[in-house]
Structure formats: structure tokens, C-alpha cells
C-alpha positions in Angstrom: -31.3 -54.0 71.5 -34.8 -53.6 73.4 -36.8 -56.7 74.4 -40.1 -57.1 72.6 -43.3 -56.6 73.8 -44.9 -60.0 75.4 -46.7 -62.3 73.5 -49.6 -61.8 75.0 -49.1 -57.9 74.2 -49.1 -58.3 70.5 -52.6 -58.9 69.5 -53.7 -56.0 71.7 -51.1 -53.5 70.0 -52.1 -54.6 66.4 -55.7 -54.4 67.0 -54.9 -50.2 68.5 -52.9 -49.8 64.9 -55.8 -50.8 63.0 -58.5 -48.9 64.6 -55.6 -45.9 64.7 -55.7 -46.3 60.6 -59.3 -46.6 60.3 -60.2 -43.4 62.0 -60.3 -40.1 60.1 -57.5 -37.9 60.4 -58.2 -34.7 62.0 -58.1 -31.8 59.5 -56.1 -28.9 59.4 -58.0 -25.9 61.3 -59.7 -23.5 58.3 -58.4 -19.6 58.5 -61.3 -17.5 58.8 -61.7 -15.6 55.5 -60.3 -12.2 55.6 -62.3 -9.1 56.4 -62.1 -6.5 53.2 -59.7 -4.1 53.6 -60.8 -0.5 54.1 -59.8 2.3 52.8 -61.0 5.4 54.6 -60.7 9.3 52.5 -61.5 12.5 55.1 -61.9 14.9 52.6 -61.4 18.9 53.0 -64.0 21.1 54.2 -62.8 23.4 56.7 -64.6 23.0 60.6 -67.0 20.8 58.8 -64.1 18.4 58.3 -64.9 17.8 62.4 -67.8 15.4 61.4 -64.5 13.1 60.4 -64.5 12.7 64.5 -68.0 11.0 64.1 -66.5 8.7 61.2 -63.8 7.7 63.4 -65.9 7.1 66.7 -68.1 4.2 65.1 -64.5 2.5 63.8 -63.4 2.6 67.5 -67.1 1.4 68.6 -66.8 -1.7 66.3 -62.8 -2.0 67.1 -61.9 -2.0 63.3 -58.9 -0.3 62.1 -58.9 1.5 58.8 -56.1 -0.4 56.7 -55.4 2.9 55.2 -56.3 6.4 55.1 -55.7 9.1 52.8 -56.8 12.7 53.7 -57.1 16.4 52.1 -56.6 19.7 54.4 -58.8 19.1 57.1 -59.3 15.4 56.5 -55.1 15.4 56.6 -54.9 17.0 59.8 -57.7 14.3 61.7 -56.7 11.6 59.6 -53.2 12.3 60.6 -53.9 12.6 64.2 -55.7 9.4 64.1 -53.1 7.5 62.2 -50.8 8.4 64.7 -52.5 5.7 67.4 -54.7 8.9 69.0 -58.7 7.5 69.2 -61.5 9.7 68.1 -62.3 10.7 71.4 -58.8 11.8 72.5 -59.0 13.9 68.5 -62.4 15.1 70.0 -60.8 16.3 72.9 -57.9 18.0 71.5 -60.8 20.6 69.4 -62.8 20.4 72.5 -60.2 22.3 74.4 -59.9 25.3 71.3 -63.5 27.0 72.4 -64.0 30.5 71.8 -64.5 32.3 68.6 -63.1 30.6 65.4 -59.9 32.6 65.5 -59.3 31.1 69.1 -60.9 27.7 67.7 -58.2 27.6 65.1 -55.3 28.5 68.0 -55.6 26.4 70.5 -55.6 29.3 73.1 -57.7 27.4 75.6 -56.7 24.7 77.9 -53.0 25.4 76.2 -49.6 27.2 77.3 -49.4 29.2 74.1 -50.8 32.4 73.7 -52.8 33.5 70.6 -49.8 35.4 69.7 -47.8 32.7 69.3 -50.2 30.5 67.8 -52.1 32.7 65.0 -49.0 35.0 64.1 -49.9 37.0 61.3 -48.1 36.2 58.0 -49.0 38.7 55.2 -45.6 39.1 54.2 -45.2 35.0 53.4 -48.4 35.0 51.2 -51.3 34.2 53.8 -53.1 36.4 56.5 -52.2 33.7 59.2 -49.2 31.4 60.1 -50.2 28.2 60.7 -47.0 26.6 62.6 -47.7 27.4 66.1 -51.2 25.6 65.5 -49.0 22.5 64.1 -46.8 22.8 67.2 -50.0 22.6 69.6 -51.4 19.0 67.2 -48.0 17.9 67.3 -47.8 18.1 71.2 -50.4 15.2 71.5 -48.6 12.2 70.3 -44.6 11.4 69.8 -45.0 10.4 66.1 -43.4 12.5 64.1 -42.3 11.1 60.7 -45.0 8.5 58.4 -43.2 5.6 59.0 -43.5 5.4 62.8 -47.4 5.6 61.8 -49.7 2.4 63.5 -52.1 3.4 60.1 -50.9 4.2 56.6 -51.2 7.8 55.7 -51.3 9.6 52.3 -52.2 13.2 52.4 -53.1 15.8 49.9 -51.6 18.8 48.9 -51.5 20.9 45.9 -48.4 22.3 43.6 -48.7 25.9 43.3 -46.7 26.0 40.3 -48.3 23.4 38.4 -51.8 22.8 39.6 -51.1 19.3 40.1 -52.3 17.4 43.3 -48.7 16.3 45.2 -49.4 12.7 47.5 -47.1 13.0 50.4 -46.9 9.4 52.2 -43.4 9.6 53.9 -41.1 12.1 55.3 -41.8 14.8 58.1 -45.6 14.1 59.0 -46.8 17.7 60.3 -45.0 19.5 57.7 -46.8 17.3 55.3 -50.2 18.1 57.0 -49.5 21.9 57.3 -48.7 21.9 53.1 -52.5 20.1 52.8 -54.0 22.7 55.0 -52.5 25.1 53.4 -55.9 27.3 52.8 -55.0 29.8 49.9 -55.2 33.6 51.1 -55.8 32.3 55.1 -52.5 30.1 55.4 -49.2 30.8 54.3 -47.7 28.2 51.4 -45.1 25.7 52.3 -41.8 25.0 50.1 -40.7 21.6 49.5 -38.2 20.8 47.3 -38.5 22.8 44.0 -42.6 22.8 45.1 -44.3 25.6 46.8 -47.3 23.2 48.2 -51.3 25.1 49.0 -54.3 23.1 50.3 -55.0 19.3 48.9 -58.6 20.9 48.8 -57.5 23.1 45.6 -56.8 20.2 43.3 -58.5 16.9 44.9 -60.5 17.2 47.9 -61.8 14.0 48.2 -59.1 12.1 47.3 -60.7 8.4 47.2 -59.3 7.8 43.7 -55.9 6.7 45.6 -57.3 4.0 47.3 -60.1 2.7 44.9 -57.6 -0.1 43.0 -56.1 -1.5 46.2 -58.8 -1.4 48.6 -62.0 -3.9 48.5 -64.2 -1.3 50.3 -63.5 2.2 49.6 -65.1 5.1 52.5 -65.3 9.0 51.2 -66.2 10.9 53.9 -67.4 14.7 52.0 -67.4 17.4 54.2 -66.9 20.5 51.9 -70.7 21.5 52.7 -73.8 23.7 50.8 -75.5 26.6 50.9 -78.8 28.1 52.0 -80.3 30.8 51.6 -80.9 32.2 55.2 -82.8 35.0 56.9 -79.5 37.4 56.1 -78.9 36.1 52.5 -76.6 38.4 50.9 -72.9 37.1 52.0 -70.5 39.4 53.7 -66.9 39.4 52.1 -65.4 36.3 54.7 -68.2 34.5 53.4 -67.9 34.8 49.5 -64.0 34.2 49.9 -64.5 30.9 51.8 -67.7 29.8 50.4 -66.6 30.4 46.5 -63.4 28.0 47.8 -65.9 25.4 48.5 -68.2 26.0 45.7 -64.5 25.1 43.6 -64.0 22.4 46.0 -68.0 20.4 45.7 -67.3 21.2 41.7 -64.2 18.8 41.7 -65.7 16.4 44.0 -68.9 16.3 41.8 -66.5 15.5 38.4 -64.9 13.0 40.1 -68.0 11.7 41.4 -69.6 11.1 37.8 -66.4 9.4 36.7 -66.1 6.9 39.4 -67.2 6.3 43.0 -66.4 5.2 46.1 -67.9 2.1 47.6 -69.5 4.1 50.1 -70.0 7.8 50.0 -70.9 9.8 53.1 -72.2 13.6 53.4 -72.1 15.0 56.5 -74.5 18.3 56.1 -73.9 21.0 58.7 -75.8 24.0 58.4 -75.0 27.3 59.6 -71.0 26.2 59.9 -68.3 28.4 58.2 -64.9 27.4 57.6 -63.3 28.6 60.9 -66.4 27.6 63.1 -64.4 25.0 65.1 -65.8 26.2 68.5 -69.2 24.4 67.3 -67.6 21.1 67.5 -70.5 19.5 69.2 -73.4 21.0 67.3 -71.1 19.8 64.3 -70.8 16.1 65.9 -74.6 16.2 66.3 -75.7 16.7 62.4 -73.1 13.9 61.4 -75.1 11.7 63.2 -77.0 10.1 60.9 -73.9 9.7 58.7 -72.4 7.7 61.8 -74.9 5.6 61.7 -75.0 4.7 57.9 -72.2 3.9 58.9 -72.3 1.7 61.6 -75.0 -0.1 60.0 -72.7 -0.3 56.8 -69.9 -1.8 58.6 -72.5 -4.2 61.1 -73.5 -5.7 57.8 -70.0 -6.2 56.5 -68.9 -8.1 60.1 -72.3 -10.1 60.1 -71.5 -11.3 56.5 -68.0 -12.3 57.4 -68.9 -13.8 60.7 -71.4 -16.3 58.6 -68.4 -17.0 56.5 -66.3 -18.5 58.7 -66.4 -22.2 59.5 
């Protein structure tokens, strides 16, 4: 049994208890609120989709991570990339190493160990001019992902069943398999089976695919790259050009629909003139007229942080 306190001890001790009692409890410390989640859709546009890059750079500037991202052909194959823990300068740098002309854009010929042989082998027999899988073989040589659940962003991309016209969401499984069926350009890349599907471009049945995301994301980015047209100084279109360009004119058609039924929180149109679908040796004069789009925005999401910041306590 332990000896009590001295006498003279007692008063002291009692008086400490009471002013212990009558001083306020500390309170719990308040969580900050949460930031919105974010939702970001790269749609499908061809070397257009490249103005995704600019997107991506002001998320890296303002260190905010998408919370998921869904993407369509182009979109797929840079949303995919990103998803995979690449930033958008290391993406900028992987297009920035395919100059040349837009074949030798598309195959990675430059700054690579793979010939254009290799790369762009011609496919007519399999239904497109080009095979695409040497191409998926030089993106896939940049990060060791390989499947959607070793992903550090969650990824749905867009592809299209031949057979049924239906869009098919592909969110786990084989990841560049996936991204080659979104890709899939009808007449320029060769379809890809799966299952009892035979899977084209996303672009063909939802190229802006931001419906996905609108019911479980509180801010909602489309990002439309599939581009316009202008009359120019040479205005009658040669044969390339009525073939691609009448796939986008489908492609801004569906996005337009979509747009008048419902839209995104915040809809973005890169514009870049002059840029066909296989121009990806024009990265930078592509990154330049996104611009102001990267700053809409940065300002956009500046706002959004400002507004949390004077949440919290």
C-alpha cells in the first residue's frame, strides 16, 4: 500500500484538480474538408489529342492528381501513359523523340532501336493499311505497368464493337491491348479481337466519353480535341483529307449530341489549325495553341484550391 501524500501536500493537489476541471478541454483537431474529386476525359482527335499534354502539365504544376480518367483513341493512349505514373513532360518527351513526317511521327523511328519497318508494318490483309503493335511496343517500353490494376490513376478507356456499334469500357485486363482496341482508327489501323468482340476506335461511338464519370465525380474535365475546319488558300481537300476529316466531322457530331443532352463541369477546346490527324511531328506548334486552354485551366483549378484553402479551419 503506498503512503499518502503529506498533509501539507493536499490543499495544493486539490486546488491543481480544480483548476484542471475548470479549464476547457482541448478539442479534437478538424479534417480539412475534402478537395472535389476530378474526373479528367482526353477525348479522340488524332495528333490534336497532343494538346492532352498541355492539360496534363498544369495538373503537374499545381501537384493535383486526377482521381480518375477515362480516355478515347488518342485521349486512351496519353491518358494511359499518364495513368501509368509517367508526368506530362516525360509523355511530351516520348512524342518529342517521333520527329519527321507523320508516318515517322506515328513510328517512333527517331531516338528509337526499331526501324520503321518494324514499327509501321503494313496490314491490308487484317483490315487496316497499317499495324499498329510495333507503335504499342515502343509506348509500352516507357513504364513497367502493364495490366490496369498496377495503375497509380484509374483508367477506363474507349473502344467501339464492330459488330454492334456499341461503345465497349475497358477498365481491367491487359492495358496496351486495351489502348491499341481504342486507337483502333477504322481504314488506318487494323481491328483488335477480344473475346467474341472485334473492337475499332472509341472515337467511332463516344469520343468524349465524360458521361462515365459525370455521376461519381464532383468536377467533371472534357478535354475535346477532335478539331474544325477552314477553308484555306488550297480549299478543295485531297483524298487523305476527306477520309480523315469526314471521321472527325462524325466524331464533333456525337460530341455535339451529347453536349446538348448533358455537360461536363468544364469543357475545354483545344483549336489547332492547320493539324491533320497524323501531324504528330508538330507537337510543339500543337502545345502552343492549347495554351490558352491551359490556362482556363489553371485559373479553373486555382479557384477551386483558393476556395478550399478558405474552408479549412
Amino acid at each position: 500500500m503506498s503512503p499518502s501524500p503529506p498533509a501539507a501536500t493536499r490543499p495544493l493537489a486539490a486546488c491543481l484538480l480544480c483548476l484542471a476541471l475548470l479549464l476547457p478541454m482541448p478539442l479534437p483537431a478538424e479534417e480539412p474538408p475534402p478537395r472535389p474529386t476530378i474526373g479528367l476525359v482526353l477525348g479522340s482527335g488524332g495528333a490534336n489529342g497532343l494538346a492532352h499534354i498541355a492539360v496534363l502539365q498544369v495538373f503537374d504544376e499545381l501537384e493535383i492528381v486526377p482521381d480518375r480518367i477515362v480516355g478515347a483513341s488518342i485521349g486512351a493512349v496519353i491518358g494511359g501513359l499518364y495513368a501509368t505514373g509517367l508526368s506530362a513532360d516525360e509523355i511530351l518527351d516520348i512524342f518529342d523523340d517521333v520527329a519527321g513526317s507523320p508516318l515517322d511521327a506515328l513510328s517512333g523511328l527517331a531516338g528509337t532501336e526499331l526501324g520503321l519497318a518494324n514499327l509501321l508494318k503494313i496490314d491490308l490483309s487484317n483490315g487496316g493499311l497499317l499495324d499498329s503493335g510495333g507503335f504499342l511496343q515502343f509506348l509500352a517500353g516507357h513504364t513497367e505497368v502493364r495490366r490496369f490494376e498496377e495503375l497509380r490513376i484509374p483508367l477506363a478507356v474507349v473502344a467501339t464493337d464492330y459488330w454492334t456499334g456499341d461503345s465497349v469500357v475497358i477498365d481491367d485486363g491487359r492495358l496496351f491491348p486495351a489502348i491499341e482496341a481504342s486507337m483502333a482508327v477504322p481504314g488506318l489501323f487494323s481491328p483488335v479481337p477480344r473475346d467474341e468482340q472485334l473492337l475499332i476506335d472509341g472515337g467511332t461511338s463516344n469520343p468524349l466519353p465524360y458521361d462515365l464519370l459525370l455521376d461519381d465525380m464532383d468536377l467533371v474535365i472534357a478535354v475535346d480535341v477532335s478539331g474544325s475546319r477552314h477553308p484555306g488558300p488550297e480549299s478543295d481537300p485531297g483524298m487523305t483529307d476527306l477520309l480523315f476529316k469526314t471521321f472527325s466531322i462524325m466524331q464533333q457530331s456525337l460530341i455535339r449530341q451529347a453536349l446538348e443532352h448533358r455537360r461536363p463541369h468544364l469543357y475545354l477546346k483545344p483549336e489547332a489549325e492547320g493539324v491533320r490527324l497524323l501531324h504528330f511531328n508538330r507537337i510543339h506548334e500543337i502545345l502552343a495553341q492549347a495554351a490558352p486552354v491551359a490556362d482556363e485551366l489553371r485559373d479553373h483549378l486555382t479557384i477551386m484550391m483558393a476556395i478550399q484553402a478558405d474552408a479549412m479551419p
